[in-house]
C-alpha positions in Angstrom: -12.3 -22.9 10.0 -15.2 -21.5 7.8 -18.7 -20.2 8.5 -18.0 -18.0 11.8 -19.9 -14.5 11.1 -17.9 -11.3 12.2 -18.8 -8.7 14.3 -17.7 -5.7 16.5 -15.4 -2.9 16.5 -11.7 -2.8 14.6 -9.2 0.4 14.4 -7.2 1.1 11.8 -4.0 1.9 12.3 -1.4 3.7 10.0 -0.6 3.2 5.9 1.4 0.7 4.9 1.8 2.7 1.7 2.1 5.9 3.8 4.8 5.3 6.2 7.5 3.9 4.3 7.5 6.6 2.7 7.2 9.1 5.1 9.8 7.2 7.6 12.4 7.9 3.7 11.2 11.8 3.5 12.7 12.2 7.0 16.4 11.6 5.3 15.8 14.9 4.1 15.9 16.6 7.4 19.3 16.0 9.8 17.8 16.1 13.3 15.1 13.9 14.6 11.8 13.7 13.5 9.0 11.5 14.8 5.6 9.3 12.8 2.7 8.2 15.0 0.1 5.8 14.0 2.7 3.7 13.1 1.4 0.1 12.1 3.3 -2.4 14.0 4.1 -4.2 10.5 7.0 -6.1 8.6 8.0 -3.5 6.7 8.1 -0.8 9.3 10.7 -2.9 10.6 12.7 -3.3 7.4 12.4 0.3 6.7 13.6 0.9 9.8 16.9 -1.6 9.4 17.2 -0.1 6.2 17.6 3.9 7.4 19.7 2.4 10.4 22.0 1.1 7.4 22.1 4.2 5.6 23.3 6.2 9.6 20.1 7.0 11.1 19.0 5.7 14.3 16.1 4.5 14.7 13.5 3.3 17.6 10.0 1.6 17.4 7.4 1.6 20.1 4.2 1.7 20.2 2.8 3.2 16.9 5.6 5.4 17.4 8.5 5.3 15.5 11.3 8.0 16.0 14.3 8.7 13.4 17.7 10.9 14.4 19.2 11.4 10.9 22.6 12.3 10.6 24.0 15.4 8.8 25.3 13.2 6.1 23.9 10.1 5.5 25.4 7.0 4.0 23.9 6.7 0.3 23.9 2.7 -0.8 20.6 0.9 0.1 21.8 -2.7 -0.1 20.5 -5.5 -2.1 19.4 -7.7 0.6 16.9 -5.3 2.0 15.8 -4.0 -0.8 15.2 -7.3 -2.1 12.6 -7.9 0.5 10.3 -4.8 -0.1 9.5 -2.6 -2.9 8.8 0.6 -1.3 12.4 0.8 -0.5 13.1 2.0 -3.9 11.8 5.8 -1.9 15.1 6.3 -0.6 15.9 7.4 -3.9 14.6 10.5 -4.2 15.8 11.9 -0.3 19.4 10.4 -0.9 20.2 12.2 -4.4 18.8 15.4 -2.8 20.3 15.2 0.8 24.0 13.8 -0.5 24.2 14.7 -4.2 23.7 10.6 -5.1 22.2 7.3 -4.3 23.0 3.5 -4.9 19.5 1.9 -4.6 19.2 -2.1 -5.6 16.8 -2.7 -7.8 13.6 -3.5 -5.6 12.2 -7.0 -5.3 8.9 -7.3 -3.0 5.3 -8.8 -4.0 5.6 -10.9 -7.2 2.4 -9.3 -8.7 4.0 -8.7 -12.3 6.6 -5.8 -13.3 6.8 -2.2 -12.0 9.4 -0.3 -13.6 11.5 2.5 -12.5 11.4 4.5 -16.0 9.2 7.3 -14.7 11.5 7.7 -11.7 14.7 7.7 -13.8 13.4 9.8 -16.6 12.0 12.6 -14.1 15.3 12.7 -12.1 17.3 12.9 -15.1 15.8 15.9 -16.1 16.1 17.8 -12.8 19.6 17.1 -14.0 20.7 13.8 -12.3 23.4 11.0 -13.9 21.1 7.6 -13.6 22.8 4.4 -14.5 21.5 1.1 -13.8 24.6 -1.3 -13.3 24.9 -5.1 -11.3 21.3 -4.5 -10.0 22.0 -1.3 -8.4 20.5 2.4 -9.6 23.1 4.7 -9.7 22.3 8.3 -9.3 24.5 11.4 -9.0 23.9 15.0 -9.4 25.6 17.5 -7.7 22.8 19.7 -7.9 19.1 19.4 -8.8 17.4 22.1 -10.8 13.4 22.3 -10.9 12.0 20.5 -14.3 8.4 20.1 -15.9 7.9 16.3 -15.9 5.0 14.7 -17.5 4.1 10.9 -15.8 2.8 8.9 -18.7 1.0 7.4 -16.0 0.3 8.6 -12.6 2.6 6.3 -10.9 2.2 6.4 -7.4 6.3 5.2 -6.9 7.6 7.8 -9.6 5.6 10.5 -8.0 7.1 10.1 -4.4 10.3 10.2 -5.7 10.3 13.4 -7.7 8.4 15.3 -5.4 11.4 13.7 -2.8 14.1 15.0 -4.8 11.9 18.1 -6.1 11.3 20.0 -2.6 15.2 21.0 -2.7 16.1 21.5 -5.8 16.5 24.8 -7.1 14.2 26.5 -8.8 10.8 25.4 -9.7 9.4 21.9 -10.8 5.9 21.4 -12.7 5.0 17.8 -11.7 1.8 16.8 -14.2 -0.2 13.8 -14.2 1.4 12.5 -10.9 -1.0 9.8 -8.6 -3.6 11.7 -6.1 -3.8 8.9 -3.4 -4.5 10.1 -0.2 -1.0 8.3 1.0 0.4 10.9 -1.9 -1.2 14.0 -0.1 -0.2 12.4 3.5 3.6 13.0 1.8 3.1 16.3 0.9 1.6 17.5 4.0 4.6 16.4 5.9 6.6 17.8 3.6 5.0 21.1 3.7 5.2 20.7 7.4 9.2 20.1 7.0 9.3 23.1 5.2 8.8 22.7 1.4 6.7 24.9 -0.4 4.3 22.2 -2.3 1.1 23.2 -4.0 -2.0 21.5 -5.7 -1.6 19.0 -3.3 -4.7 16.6 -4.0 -4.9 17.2 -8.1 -3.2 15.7 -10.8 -0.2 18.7 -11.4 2.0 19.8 -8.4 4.3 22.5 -8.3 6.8 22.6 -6.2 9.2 25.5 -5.1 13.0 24.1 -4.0 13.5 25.3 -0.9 17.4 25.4 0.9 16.8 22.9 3.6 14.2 21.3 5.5 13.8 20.5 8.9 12.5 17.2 11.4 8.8 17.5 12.1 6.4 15.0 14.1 3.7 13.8 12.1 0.9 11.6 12.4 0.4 8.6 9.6 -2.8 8.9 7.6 -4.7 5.8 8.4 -5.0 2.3 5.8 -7.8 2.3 3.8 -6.7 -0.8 2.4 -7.0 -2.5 5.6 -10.1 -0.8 6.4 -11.5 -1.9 3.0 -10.3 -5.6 4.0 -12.3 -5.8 6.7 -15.2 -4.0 4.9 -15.3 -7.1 2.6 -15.1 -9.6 5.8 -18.3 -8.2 7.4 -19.8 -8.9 3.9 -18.5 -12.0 3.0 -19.5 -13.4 6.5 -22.9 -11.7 6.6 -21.1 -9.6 9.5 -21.4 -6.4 11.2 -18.8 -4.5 11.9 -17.9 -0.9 12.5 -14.3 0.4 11.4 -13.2 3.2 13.3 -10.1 5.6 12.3 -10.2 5.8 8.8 -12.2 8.7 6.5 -14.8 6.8 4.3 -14.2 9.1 1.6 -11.3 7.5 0.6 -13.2 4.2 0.3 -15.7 5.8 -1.8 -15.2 3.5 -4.7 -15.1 0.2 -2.7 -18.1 1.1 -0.3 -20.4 1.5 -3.4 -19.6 -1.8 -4.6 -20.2 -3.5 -1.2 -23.4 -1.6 -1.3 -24.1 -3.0 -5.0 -23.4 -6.2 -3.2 -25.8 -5.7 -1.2 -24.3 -4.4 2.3 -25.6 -1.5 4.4 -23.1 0.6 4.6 -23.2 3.6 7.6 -21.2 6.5 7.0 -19.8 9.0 9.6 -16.6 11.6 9.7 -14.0 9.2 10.5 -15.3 5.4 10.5 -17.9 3.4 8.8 -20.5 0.6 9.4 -20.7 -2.6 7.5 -24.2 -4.9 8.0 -25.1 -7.9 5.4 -27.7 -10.3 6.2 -28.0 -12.1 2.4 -25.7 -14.0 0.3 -23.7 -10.7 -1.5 -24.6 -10.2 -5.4 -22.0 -10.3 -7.6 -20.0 -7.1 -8.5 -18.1 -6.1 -10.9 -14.8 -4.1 -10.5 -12.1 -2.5 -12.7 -8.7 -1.2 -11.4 -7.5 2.4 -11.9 -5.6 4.8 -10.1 -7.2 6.7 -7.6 -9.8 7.7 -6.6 -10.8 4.5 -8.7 -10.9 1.5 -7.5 -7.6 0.3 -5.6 -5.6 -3.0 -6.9 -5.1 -3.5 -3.6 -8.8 -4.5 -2.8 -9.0 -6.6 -6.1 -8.5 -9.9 -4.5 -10.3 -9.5 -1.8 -13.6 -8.7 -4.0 -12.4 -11.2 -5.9 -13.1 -13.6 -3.1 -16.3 -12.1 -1.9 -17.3 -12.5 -5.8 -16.4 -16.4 -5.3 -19.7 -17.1 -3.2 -22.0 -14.4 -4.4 -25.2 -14.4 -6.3 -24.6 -14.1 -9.9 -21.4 -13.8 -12.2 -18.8 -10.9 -12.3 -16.4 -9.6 -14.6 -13.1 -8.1 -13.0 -10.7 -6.0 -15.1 -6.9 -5.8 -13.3 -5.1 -2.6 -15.1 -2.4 -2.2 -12.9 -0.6 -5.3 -12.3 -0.7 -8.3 -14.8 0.1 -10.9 -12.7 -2.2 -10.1 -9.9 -4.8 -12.7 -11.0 -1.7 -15.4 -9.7 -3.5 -16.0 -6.5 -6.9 -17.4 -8.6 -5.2 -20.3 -8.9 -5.5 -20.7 -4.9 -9.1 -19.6 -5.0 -9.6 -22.2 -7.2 -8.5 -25.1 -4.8 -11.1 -23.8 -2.8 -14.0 -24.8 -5.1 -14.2 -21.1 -7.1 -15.4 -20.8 -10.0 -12.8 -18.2 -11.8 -11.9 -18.1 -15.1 -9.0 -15.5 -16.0 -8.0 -14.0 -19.7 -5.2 -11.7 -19.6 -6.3 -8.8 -17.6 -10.3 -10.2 -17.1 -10.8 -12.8 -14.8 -14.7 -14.1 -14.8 -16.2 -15.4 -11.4 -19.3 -17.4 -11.0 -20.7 -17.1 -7.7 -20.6 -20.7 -5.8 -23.0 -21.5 -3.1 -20.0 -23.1 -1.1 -16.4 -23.4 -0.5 -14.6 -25.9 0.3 -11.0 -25.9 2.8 -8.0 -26.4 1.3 -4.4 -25.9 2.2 -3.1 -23.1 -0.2 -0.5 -20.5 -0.4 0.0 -16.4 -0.7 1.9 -15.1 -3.3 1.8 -11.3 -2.2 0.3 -9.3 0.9 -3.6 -9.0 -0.5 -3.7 -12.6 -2.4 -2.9 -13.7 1.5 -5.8 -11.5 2.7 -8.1 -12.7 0.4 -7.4 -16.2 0.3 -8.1 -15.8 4.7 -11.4 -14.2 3.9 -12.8 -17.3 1.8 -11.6 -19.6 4.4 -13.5 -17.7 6.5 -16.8 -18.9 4.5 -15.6 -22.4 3.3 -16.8 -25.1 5.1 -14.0 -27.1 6.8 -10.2 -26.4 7.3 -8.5 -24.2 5.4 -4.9 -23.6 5.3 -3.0 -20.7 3.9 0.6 -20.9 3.5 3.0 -18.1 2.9 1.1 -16.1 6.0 4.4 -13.9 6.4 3.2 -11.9 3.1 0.4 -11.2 5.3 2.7 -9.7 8.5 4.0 -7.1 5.9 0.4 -5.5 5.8 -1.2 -6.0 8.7 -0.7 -5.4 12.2 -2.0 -8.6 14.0 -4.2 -9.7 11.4 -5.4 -12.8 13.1 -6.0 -11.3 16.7 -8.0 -8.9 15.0 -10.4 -11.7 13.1 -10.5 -13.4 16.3 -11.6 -10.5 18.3 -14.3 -10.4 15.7 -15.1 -14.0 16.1 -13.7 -15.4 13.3 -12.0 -19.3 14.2 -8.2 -18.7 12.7 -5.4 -19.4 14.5 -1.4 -18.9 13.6 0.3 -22.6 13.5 4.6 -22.0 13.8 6.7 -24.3 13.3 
């Protein structure tokens, strides 16, 4: 039910894009090793089945997850999975370095348009590794990896994790240039570092990494989402809110909090939380996707709904993933006015929305199609909510505790 205007306090919890990959790092390391600020989300839990699969045991409680590897781990990730999440395509890397090869299906995950693995395959090939792709499965063996200068035609955030994975063992030293400089890139390293490797530039654009012999279990605590704390960051603006997100370092918003202040939010900046007040109608905004520290993809629809019932027209340029304008089509049952050509999509601010049952294609279209039911008048209904549980830890009790009227209907 629209027009309910948010306000109070939220914490962020963990990364989605952090621990998954930090819970595959730990295959590196036999003995146990332990994440806090652990989001209590979908995927945790699949990762989790996953490294049980492969001979680890695993326990999750509280924001606390804690994985016993083995000495020698199994090394075949299974299709059905993998099939269900992306990320666990970052077992990859830790496998062919911990047991000399990996059998990874081919991911499956959000249908947002094609992510392919040559950057990953062409970087661990020339530390030396066999890679075949054969009946859905990557095939990787190498008996052992040798450091190599790789060059990422783009700075993949997926092809980075996995070399610097398989990099922090192999012997000798690897160059790494061009590679992604998300903060969920220099959470990995720092553990790494913390394991043991011997990682530096982390933060810029070339990494070099000395192999090291072994590594060894380590606690470590999960940098926090910014892409849920962004989420909610666009609520309080779309609802004429205030709310104050606590846990999370504004910095890595810096991007996303302009805009919002473009829009026309007051934005309130301290050391590890910000402040979101609105009290107009938001102006329209527009946005272009690029790696970080531009803006993040994974805010796109989001804005893209605030952008629906703005002041003004916006343009919105998508140069990650082409089929992330799917979820338009929802917006559009909702009374937006959105017009998409290949990777542009133009939206003319509306007055009003209108509730309408629709359906999530991926995590953030779920996100964002929740926020404009938020501000359309009547009933809206969003199928497809368990994209949704994969990225956010009780995403509905939160919006309620901020007084939005949403409730979860089971069947």
């Amino acid at each position: 039910m629209g027009g309910s205007r948010l306000s109070g306090t939220v914490n962020v919890p963990g990364a989605k894009n952090s621990v998954l990959k930090l819970m595959a790092a730990t295959l590196l390391a036999p003995g146990t090793s332990t994440l806090t600020n652990v989001p209590e989300i979908e995927d945790v839990t699949i990762m989790a089945e996953l490294l049980r699969r492969l001979g680890c045991e695993v326990t999750q409680a509280e924001g606390v997850v804690t994985i016993t590897v083995p000495d020698r781990p199994d090394h075949r990730a299974d299709y059905d999975l993998v099939r269900k999440m992306r990320a666990s395509i970052c077992v990859l890397g830790p496998l062919i370095a911990r047991c000399g090869a990996a059998d990874v299906a081919v991911p499956g995950g959000d249908n947002i348009g094609s992510r392919g693995l040559d950057m990953h395959v062409d970087g661990l090939r020339r530390m030396g590794a066999q890679v075949s792709n054969e009946h859905g499965y990557l095939l990787a063996e190498a008996s052992q990896l040798n450091g190599a200068n790789v060059f990422l035609d783009f700075p993949s955030v997926g092809a980075t994790e996995t070399l610097v994975m398989a990099a922090v063992t192999a012997q000798g030293v690897s160059i790494l240039e061009n590679v992604a400089r998300e903060p969920e890139i220099i959470d990995i390293c720092h553990m790494l570092n913390e394991m043991g490797a011997d990682i530096g530039g982390i933060g810029t654009s070339t990494l070099t990494i000395s192999g090291v012999a072994a590594l060894n279990p380590v606690s470590h605590r999960v940098v926090s989402d910014r892409i849920v704390a962004g989420t909610w960051a666009v609520a309080a603006a779309m609802t004429g809110g205030d709310i104050t997100i606590n846990g999370v370092n504004p910095i890595h918003l810096d991007v996303p909090l302009d805009k919002l202040k473009t829009a026309g939010a007051t934005i309130e900046r301290r050391e590890d939380s910000f402040r979101v007040h609105m009290s107009q109608r938001p102006q329209a905004v527009d946005i272009v996707t690029l790696p970080y520290p531009g803006f993040p993809t994974d805010l796109q629809p989001q804005f893209i709904a605030m952008n629906a019932i703005s002041h003004g027209a916006a343009l919105v340029t998508e140069n990650l993933f082409e089929a992330r304008f799917r979820f338009v089509q929802e917006l559009a049952r909702l009374g937006a006015d959105v017009r998409t050509d290949g990777h542009h999509a133009l939206i003319r601010g509306r007055a009003e929305l209108s509730g309408a049952p629709v359906e999530a294609t991926d995590i953030r279209a779920g996100a964002g199609l929740v926020l404009a039911g938020l501000v359309a008048q009547g009933e809206t209904f969003v199928y497809g909510a368990e994209h949704i549980d994969r990225g956010y830890a009780g995403f509905v009790s939160v919006l309620t505790d901020l007084g939005a009227q949403i409730s979860r209907i089971t069947d």
